[in-house]
C-alpha positions in Angstrom: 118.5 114.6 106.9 117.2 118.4 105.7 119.9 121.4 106.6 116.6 122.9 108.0 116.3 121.5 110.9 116.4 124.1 114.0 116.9 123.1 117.9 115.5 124.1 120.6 117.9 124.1 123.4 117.6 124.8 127.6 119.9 127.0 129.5 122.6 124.5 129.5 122.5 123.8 125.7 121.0 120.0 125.6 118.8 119.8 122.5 115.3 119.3 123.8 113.4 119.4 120.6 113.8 119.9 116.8 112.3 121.6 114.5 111.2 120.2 111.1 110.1 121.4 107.3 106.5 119.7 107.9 107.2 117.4 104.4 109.6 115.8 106.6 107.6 115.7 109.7 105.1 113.8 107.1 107.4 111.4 105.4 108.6 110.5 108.8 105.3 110.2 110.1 104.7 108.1 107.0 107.7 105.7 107.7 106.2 105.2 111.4 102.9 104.0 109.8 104.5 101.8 107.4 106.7 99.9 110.3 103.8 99.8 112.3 101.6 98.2 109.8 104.5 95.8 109.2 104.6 95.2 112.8 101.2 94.6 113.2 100.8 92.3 110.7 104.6 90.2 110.6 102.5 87.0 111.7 99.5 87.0 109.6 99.0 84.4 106.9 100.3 84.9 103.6 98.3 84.5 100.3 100.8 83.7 97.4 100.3 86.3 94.6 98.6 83.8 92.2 96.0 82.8 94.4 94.8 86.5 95.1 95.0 87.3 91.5 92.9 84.5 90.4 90.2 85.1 93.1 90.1 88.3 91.6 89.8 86.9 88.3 87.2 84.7 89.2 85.2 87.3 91.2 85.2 89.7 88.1 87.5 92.3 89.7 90.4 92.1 87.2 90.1 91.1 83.6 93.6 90.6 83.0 
């Protein structure tokens, strides 16, 4: 975690908030999409590797 961040604080002291460089508050952001995508799709088929590369083959996608 950044030394940057900054608090925000009430009368009593408890942290309410925090402030962020915004390339963290977008690699964070980042992260949340990634789990959530994750998440979302846990319990989806899987396609093993060489069955998507050869339907790419075989559609002309990939030469390789």
């Amino acid at each position: 975690m950044s030394k940057a961040l900054q608090f925000v604080t009430d009368v009593d002291g408890n942290k309410t908030a925090v402030i962020l460089p915004i390339e963290e508050y977008e690699e964070l952001m980042e992260d949340l999409h990634l789990a959530r995508v994750w998440r979302e799709s846990k319990d989806e088929e899987r396609i093993p590797f060489s069955e998507v590369i050869e339907e790419l083959r075989s559609t002309g996608r990939i030469d390789v």
